[in-house]
VOGU-3710 file (C-alpha; in Angstrom, 3 decimals, decimal comma):
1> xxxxxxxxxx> 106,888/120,986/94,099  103,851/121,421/96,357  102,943/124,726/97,885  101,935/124,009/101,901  101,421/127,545/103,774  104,155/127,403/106,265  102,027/128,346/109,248  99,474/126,319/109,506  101,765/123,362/108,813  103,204/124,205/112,013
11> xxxxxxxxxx> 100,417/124,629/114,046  99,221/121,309/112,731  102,093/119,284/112,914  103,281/121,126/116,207  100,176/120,661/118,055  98,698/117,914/116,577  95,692/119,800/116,281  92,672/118,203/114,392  91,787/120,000/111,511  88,472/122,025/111,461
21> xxxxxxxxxx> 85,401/119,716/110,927  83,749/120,023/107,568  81,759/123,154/108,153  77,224/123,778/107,352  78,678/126,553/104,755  80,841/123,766/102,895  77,483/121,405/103,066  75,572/123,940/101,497  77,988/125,174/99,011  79,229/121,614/97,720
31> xxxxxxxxxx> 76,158/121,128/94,808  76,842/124,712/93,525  80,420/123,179/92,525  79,300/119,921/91,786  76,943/121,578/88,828  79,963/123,180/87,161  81,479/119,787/86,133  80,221/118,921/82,617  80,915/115,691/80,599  83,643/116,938/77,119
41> xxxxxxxxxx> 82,230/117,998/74,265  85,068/115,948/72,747  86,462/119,080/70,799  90,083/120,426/70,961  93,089/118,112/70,735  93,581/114,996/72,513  96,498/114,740/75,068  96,313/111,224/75,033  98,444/111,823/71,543  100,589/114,551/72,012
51> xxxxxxxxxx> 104,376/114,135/73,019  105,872/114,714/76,754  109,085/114,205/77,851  109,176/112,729/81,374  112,925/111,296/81,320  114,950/112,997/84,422  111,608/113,218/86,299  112,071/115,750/89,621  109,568/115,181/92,241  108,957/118,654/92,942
61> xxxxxxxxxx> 105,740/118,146/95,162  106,027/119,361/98,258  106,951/122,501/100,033  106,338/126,297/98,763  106,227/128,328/101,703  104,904/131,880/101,571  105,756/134,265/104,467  103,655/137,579/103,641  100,893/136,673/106,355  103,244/136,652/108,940
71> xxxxxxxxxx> 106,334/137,574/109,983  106,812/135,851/113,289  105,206/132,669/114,989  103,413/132,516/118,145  103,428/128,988/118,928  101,331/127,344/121,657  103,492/125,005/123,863  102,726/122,242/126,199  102,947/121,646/130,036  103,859/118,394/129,465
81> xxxxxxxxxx> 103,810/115,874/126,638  100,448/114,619/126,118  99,603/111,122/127,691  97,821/109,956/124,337  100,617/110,691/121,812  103,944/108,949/120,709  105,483/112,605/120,828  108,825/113,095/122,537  109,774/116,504/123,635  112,756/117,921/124,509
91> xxxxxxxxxx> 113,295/121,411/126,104  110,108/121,918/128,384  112,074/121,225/131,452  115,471/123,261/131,756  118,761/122,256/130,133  116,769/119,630/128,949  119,140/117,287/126,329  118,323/113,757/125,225  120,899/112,043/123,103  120,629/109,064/121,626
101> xxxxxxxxxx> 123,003/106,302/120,029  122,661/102,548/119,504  119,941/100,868/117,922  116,740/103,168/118,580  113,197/103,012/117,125  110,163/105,688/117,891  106,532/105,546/116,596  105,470/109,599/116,441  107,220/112,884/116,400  110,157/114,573/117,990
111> xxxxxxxxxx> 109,919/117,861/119,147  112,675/120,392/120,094  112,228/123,379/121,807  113,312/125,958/124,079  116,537/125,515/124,326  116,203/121,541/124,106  119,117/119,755/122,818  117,932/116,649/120,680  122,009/114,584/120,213  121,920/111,512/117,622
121> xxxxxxxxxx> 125,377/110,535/117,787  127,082/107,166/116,233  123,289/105,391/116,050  120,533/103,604/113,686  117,773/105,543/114,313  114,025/104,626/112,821  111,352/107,645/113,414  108,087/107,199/112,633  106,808/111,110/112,760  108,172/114,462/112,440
131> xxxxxxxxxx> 111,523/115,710/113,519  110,678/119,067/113,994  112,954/122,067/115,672  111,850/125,499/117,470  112,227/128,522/119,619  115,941/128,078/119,597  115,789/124,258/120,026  119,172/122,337/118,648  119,426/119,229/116,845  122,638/117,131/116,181
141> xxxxxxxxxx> 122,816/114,270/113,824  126,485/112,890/113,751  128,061/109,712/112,163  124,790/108,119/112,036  121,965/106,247/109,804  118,315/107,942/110,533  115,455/106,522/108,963  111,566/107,979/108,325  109,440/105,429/106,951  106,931/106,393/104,962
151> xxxxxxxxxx> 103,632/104,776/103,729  103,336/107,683/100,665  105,179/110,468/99,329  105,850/113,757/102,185  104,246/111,978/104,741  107,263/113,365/107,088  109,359/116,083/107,410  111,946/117,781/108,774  111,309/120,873/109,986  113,003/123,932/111,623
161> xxxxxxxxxx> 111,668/127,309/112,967  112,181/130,147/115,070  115,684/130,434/116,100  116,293/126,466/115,799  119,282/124,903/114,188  120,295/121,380/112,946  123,585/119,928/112,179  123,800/116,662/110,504  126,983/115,749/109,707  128,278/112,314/108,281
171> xxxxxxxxxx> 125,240/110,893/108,085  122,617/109,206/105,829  118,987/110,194/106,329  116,681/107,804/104,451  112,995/108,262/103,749  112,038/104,992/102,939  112,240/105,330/98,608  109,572/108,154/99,087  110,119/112,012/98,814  110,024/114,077/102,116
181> xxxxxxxxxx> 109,935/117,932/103,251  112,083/119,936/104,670  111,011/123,559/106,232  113,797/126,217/107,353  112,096/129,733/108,329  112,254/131,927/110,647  116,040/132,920/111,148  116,416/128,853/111,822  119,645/127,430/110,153  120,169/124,145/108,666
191> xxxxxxxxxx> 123,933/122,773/108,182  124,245/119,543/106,020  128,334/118,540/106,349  128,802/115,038/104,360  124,958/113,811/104,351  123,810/111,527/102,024  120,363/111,200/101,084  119,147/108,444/98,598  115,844/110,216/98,586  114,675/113,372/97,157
201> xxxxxxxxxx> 114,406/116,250/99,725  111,981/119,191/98,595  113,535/121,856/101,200  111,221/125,282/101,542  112,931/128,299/103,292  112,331/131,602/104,423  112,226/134,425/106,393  115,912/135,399/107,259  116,686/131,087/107,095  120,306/129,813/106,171
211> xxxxxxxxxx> 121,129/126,455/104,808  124,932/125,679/104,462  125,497/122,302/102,248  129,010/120,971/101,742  128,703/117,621/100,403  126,172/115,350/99,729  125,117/113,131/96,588  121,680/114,747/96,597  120,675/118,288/97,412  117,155/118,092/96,133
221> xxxxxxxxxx> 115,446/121,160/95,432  115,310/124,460/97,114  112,493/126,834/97,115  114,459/129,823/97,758  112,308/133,103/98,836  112,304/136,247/101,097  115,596/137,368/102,499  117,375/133,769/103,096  121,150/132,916/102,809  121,921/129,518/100,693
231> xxxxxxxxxx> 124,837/128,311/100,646  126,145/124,915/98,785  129,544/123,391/97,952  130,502/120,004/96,646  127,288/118,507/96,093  125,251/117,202/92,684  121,415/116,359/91,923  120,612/120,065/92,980  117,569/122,243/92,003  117,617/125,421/92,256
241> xxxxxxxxxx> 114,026/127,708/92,498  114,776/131,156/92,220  111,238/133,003/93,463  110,717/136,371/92,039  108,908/139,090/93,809  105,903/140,651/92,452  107,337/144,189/92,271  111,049/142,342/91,286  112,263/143,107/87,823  115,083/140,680/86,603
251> xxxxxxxxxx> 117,010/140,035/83,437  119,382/137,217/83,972  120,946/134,028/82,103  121,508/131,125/83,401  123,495/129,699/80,581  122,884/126,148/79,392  125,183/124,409/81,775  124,381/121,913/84,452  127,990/122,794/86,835  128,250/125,757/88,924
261> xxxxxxxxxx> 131,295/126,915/89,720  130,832/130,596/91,963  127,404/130,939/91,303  126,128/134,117/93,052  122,527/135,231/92,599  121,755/138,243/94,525  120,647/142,046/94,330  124,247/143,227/93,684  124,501/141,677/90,735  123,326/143,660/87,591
271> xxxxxxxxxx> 120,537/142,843/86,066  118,473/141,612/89,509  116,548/144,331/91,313  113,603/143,820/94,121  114,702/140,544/95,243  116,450/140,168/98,427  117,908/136,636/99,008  121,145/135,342/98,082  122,154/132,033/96,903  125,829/130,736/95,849
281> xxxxxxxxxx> 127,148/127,326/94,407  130,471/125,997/94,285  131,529/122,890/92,976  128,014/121,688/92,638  127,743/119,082/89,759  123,812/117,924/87,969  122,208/121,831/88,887  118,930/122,120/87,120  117,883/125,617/87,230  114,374/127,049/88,324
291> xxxxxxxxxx> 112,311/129,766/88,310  109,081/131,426/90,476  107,749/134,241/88,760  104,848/136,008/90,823  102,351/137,958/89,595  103,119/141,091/88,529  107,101/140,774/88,411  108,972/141,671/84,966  111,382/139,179/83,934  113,304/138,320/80,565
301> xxxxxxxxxx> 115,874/135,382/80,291  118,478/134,886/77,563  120,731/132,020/76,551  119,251/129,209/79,360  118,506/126,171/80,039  115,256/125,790/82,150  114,680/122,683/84,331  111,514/124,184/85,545  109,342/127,273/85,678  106,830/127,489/88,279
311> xxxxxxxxxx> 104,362/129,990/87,951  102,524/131,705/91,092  99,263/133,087/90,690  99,331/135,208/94,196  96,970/138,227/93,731  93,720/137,243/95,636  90,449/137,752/94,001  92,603/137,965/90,305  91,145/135,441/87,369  93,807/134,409/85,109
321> xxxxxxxxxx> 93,304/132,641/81,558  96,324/129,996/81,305  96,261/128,660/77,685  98,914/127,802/75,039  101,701/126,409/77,696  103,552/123,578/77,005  106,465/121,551/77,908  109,514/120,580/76,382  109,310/123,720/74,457  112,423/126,282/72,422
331> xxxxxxxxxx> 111,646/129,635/72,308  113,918/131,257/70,158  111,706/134,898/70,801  108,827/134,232/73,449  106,631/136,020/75,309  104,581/134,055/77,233  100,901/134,727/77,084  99,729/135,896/80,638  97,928/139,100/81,436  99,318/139,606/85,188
341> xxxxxxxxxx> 102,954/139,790/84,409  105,795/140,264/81,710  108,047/136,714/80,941  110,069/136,725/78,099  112,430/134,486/76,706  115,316/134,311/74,039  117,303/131,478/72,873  115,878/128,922/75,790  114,741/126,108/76,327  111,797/125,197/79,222
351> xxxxxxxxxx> 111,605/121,456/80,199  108,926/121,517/82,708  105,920/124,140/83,380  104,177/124,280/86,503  101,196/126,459/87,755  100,557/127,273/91,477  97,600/128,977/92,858  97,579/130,982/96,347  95,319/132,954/98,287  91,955/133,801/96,326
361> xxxxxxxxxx> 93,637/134,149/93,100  91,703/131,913/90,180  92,796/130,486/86,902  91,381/128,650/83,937  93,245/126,361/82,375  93,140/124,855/79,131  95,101/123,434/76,099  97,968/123,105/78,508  100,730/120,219/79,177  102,335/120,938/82,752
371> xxxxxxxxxx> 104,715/119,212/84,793  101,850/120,142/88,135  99,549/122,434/88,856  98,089/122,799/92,417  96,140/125,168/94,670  96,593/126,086/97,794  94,824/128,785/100,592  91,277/129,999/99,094  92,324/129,539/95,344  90,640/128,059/92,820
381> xxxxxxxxxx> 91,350/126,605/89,773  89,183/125,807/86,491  90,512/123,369/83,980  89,327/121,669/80,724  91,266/119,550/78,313  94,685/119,746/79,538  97,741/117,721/80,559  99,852/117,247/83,487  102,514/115,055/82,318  104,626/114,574/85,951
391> xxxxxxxxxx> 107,427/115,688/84,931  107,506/118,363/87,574  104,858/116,102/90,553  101,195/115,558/90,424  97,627/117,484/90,192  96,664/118,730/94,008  94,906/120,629/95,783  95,366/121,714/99,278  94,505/123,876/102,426  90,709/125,143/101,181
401> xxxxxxxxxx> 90,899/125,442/98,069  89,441/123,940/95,168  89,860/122,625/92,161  87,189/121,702/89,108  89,188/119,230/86,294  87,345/117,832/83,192  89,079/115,850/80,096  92,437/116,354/81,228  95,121/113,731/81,433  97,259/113,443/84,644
411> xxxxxxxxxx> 100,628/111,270/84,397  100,879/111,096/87,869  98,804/111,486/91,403  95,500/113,222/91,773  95,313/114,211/95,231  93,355/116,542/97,724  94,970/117,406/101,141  94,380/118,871/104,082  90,875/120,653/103,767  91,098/121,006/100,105
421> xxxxxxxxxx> 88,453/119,662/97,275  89,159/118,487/94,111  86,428/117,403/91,608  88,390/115,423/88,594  86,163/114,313/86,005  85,582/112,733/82,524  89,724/112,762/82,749  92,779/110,000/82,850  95,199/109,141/85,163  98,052/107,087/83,657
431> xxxxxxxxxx> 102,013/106,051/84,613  101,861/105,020/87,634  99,574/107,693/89,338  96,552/107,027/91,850  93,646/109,142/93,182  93,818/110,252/96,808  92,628/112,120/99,469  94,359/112,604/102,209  94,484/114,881/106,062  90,677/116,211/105,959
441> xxxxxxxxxx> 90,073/116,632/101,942  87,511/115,514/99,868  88,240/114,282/96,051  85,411/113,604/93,681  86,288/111,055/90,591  83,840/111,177/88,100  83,609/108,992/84,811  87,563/108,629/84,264  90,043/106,211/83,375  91,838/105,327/86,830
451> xxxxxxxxxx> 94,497/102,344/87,520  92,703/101,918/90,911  90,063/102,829/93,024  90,012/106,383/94,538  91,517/106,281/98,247  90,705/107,857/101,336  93,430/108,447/103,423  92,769/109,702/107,619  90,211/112,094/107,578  89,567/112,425/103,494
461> xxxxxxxxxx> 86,817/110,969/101,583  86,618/110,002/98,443  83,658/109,400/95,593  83,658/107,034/92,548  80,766/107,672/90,296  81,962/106,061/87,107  80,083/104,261/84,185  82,729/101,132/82,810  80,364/99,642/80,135  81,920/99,681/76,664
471> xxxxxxxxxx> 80,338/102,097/74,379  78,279/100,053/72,519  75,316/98,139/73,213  72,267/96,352/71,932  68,525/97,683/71,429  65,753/95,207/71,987  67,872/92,978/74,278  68,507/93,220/77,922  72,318/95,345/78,571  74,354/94,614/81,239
481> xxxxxxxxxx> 75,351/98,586/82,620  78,358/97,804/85,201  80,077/100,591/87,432  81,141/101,957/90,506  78,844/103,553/92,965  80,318/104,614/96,000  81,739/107,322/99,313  84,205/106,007/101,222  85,999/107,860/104,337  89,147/107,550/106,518
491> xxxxxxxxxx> 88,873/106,304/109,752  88,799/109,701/111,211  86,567/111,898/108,503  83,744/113,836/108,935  82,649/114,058/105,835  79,531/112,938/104,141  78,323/109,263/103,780  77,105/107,534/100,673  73,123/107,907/100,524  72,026/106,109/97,057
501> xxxxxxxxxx> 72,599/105,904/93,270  70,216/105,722/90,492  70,170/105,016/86,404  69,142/107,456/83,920  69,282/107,183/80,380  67,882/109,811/77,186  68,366/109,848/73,598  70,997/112,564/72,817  68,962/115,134/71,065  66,270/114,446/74,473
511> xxxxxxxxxx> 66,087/116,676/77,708  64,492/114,498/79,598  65,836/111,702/81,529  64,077/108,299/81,901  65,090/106,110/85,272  66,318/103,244/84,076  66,338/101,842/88,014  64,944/102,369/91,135  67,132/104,412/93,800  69,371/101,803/95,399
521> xxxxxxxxxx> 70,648/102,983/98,439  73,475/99,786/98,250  76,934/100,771/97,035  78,730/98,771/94,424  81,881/98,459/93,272  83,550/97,726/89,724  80,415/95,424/89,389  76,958/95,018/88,031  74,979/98,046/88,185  71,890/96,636/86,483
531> xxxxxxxxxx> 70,334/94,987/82,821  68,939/97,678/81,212  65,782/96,497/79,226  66,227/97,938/76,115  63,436/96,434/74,290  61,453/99,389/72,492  64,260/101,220/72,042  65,446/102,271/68,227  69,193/102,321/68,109  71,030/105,120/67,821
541> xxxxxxxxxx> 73,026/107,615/70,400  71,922/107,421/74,003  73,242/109,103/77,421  73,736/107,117/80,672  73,406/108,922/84,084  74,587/107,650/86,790  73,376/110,011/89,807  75,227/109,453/93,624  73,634/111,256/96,384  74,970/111,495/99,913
551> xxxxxxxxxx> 73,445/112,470/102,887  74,147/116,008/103,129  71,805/116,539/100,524  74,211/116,607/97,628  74,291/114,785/94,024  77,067/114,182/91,387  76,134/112,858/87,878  78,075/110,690/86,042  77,383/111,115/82,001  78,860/108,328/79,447
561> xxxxxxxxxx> 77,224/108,411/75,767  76,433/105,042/74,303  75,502/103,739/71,195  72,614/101,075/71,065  72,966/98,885/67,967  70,693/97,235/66,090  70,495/93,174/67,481  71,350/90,318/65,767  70,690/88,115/68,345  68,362/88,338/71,178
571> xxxxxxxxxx> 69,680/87,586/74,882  67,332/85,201/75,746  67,934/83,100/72,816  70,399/80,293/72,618  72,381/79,256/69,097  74,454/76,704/68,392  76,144/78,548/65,299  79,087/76,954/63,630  81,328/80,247/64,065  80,760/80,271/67,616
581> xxxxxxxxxx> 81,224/77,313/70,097  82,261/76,695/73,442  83,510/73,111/74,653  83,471/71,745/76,908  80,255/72,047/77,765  79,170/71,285/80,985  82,486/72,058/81,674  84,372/72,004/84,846  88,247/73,687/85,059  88,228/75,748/81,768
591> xxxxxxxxxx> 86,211/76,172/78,890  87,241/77,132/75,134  86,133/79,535/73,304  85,726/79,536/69,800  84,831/81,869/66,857  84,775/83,411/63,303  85,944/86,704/63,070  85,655/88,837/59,362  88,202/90,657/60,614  90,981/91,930/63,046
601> xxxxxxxxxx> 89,271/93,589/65,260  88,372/94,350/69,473  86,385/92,116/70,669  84,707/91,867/73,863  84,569/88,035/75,477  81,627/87,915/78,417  80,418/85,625/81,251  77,107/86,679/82,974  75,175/84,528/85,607  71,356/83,843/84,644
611> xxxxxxxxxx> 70,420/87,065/86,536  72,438/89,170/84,312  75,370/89,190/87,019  78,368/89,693/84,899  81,450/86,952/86,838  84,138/87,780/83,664  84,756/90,105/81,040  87,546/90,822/78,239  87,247/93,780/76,528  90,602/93,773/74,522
621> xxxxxxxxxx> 91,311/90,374/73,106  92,187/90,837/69,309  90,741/89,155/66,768  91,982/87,640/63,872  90,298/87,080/60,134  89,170/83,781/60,277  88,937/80,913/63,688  89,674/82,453/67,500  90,069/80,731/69,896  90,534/81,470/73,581
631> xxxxxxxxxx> 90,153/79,712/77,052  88,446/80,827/80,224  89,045/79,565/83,466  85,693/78,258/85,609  87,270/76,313/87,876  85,699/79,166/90,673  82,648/79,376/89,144  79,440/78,188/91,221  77,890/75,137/89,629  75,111/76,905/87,855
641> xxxxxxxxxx> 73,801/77,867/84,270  75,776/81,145/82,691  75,222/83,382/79,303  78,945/83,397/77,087  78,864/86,120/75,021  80,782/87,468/72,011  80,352/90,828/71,017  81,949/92,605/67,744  81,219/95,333/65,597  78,879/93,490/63,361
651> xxxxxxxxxx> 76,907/92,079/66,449  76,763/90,127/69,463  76,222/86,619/69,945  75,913/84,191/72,965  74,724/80,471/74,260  74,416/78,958/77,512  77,154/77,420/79,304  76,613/74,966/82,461  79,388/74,848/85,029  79,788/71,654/87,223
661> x> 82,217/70,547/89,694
//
């Protein structure tokens, strides 16, 4: 579950407005935050071991919507649509209504408003933008399929402000396998009646909102806040955030049950004082129960089950120290260990912890496994050695805030939105996560472990400074040193471009650092950085740094330690030693490859042109004690002369290899 400020997702999404260029101040303030990132000092546990539980996964990244800024909306509205947009909108003329039915299909948002009636009745609808209601505008979905493609994960929404109301009755809404928002604020009211949604809906609402449910295989999750009315009857898959007030002081159980039958959760009830919404359940089958605790509220459960705790961290300008906080975690007696509120616990159990940042609060994380964490206004967040396992979303960081990651572990996306910044380094992403930024973001990936390239999505951009040689090497030899070196942008981003890269290397205990190249002001990707002379060199413990500029002025170093072994054979020279052969040789379609190995071990199989241009690499075949073999395909191989190198832990060893067609 992703915190978006409610606002200016409306006045961007509304209005299509462009969001604000990247400013001089962020120019000039970029380096101060690139210097904070340091490589691990490899102390502390490694998350790469410890357990998680990510079975029953919720995708809970989307919508928190605060309302404190703001009570009411002043929203800018059109003349007339705009001649350069896909937008339809309905309601700037009088008594304006459009229905629909039949086969339809429209490339951009919908827009309801003043008074506009929007009527889908008995039709298969596709909608590539928005659906969006306000200022008393009315939408009606009835008996019909409605479909929002998506290309990623809350790339549309549905959403509903000011006096507006939907009713979607008998209907099936599909998102295209991804999960979508949903916004209800502002005294709008949402009424599902028999609506079935094979995706998951992450559904923010607030200030004086109503949602009635009755029936649907899917609620989704509700970020329930402010003074809003829920209401939700024969329905399953539902999850339930309860947000606490700061001042709210609440001592409630849940019970360990996932049926609710008469749920009521309101301030009548005993035990629940300062919080003003009310919620009820009937009939509703798979509930997973949540909670928001802000700062400074007081809350102690008993005898529960916990799907998912969320924490805010909502005071601006307060620094929080978040340590100790795991998942999938029994607390017979617990109080957790935070210094800007009281949570307590007896006889529960937590699934899923979460941390969200707002406004100019700040925390530093570490020794942590979370289901997400994310930022959101002004916030910031610090983090070393930590986990996000994704059982409760993805790592993010969004409007301008920021967001400073080293050796942690993510199980799921790293991504910066809208005008946020998110430097993630010397970490891991793993399961089936990616690196992205996205709207007008920026995301820095720095020496980690990612499944794919960082991607820039519209107006992001996105850096790969990363160092992919193994960790050993070879003194008095020349070392292939291969890595990315790179800024790429969206098709719409201001942002920086790529400038240059150069290669530094010292011996650990040194201060100094010794170019290793000249500045090379050509990118490169996944490839060849350069041979690295080593001859001279004693072996021992060396660090690699791998320096990107851009041309704003800024530079981000990328720092991998590397161990230069003592040779046993030189690069240059060729052997024909019994334990290592290749054959054919010239060869044409394949060539195998064929050693003596002491013992099982990792052992890295290389190709490299004469130039030291590396065309194939293996760095996980396993040996075995005794003859290897292996086969390598050079049927696309230029015709040329290349270097075949085997390199173990008791050396490296290599001969020439001519390719012909």
């Amino acid at each position: 579950m992703r915190k978006l400020n409610a606002f200016t997702l409306l006045f961007s999404s509304l209005l299509m407005l462009l969001l604000c260029n990247p400013s001089n101040a962020q120019q000039h303030n970029l380096q101060a935050i690139f210097n904070q990132l340091k490589p691990p000092t490899n102390t502390g546990p490694s998350f790469n071991s410890l357990p998680t539980n990510t079975q029953n996964q919720v995708h809970l990244n989307s919508l928190l919507q605060l309302q404190e800024n703001s009570k009411t909306l002043s929203i800018h509205i059109p003349k007339k649509p705009s001649s350069t947009t896909d937008t339809i909108y309905v309601g700037i003329s009088p008594n304006d209504t459009l229905i629909i039915t039949g086969n339809y299909t429209h490339t951009g948002p919908i827009v309801v408003l003043l008074n506009g009636v929007l009527i889908i009745k008995k039709a298969t609808m596709t909608n590539l933008g928005d659906l969006i209601a306000l200022n008393n505008g009315k939408i009606v979905i009835d008996s019909s399929t409605v479909s929002f493609p998506q290309s990623y994960f809350y790339q549309r929404s549905l959403l509903l402000v000011n006096k507006a109301t939907a009713t979607i009755r008998n209907t099936t809404l599909s998102y295209g396998g991804f999960s979508h928002n949903c916004s209800v604020y502002d005294t709008a009211v949402l009424t599902l009646t028999n609506v079935t949604q094979p995706d998951w809906m992450t559904t923010g609402m607030g200030v004086r909102a109503t949602i009635n449910i009755n029936g649907t295989n899917q609620v989704g999750e509700i970020i329930i806040a402010d003074n809003v009315n829920l209401n939700i009857k024969n329905a399953t898959n539902c999850l339930l955030w309860h947000q606490i007030p700061d001042t709210a002081v609440v001592n409630w159980s849940f019970g360990k049950r996932d049926t609710a039958y008469g749920y009521q959760f309101n301030k009548t009830k005993a035990g629940i004082k300062g919080v003003e919404y009310s919620v009820t359940a009937d009939s509703v089958y798979g509930v997973m129960w949540a909670l928001m605790p802000s700062s400074g509220s007081t809350i102690n459960i008993s005898n529960s089950k916990i799907r998912s705790i969320g924490l805010w961290f909502d005071k601006p300008k307060d620094s929080v120290i978040v340590s100790g906080i795991t998942d999938n975690a029994t607390y017979s007696s617990f109080t957790t260990p935070l210094s800007d509120r009281v949570l307590t616990f007896s006889n529960c159990t937590v699934q899923t912890w979460s941390f969200y940042v707002f406004h100019k609060s700040i925390i530093n994380v570490t020794g942590c496994i979370a289901g997400e964490i994310g930022t959101e206004d002004s916030s910031k967040m610090y983090g070393n050695n930590y986990l996000v396992d994704g059982s409760g979303g993805y790592h993010w960081t969004s409007g301008t805030s920021n967001i400073t990651s080293a050796n942690a572990t993510v199980n799921s996306y790293v991504r910066s939105e809208k005008s946020g910044f998110f430097i993630f380094g010397y970490g891991t992403i793993g399961g089936s996560g990616l690196a992205e930024a996205i709207d007008n973001a920026l995301l820095i990936v720095v020496q980690s472990l990612v499944p794919a390239d960082p991607t820039a999505i519209n107006g992001g951009a996105a850096w790969f400074d990363n160092i992919n040689q193994t960790g050993n090497l070879f003194a008095d030899s020349i070392a292939p040193i291969n890595g990315s070196a790179w800024i790429h942008r969206g098709p719409t981003s201001n942002w920086m471009y790529f400038k240059n890269w150069q290669l530094f290397y010292r011996p650990v205990s040194a201060t100094t650092w010794i170019p290793i190249t000249n500045i090379d002001t050509n990118e490169v990707s996944n490839s060849l950085l350069t041979n690295w002379n080593t001859h001279g060199l004693n072996s021992g413990v060396y660090d690699l740094d791998l320096r990107i500029t851009d041309t704003w002025g800024n530079s981000v170093d990328a720092i991998k330690q590397i161990t230069l072994l003592p040779l046993i054979l030189g690069v240059n020279e060729v052997t024909d030693l019994p334990e290592f052969s290749i054959y054919p040789n010239p060869a044409k379609q394949s060539v195998t490859v064929s050693f003596t190995a002491t013992q099982s071990e990792k052992v890295q199989i290389e190709l490299t042109d004469i130039s030291g241009r590396q065309v194939f690499i293996n760095s996980n075949f396993i040996s075995i004690a005794g003859k290897n073999t292996t086969h390598l395909n050079t049927s696309q191989l230029p015709v040329g002369t290349y270097i075949c190198r085997i390199t173990t832990t008791e050396g490296s060893v290599q001969q020439l290899l001519e390719v012909q067609k």
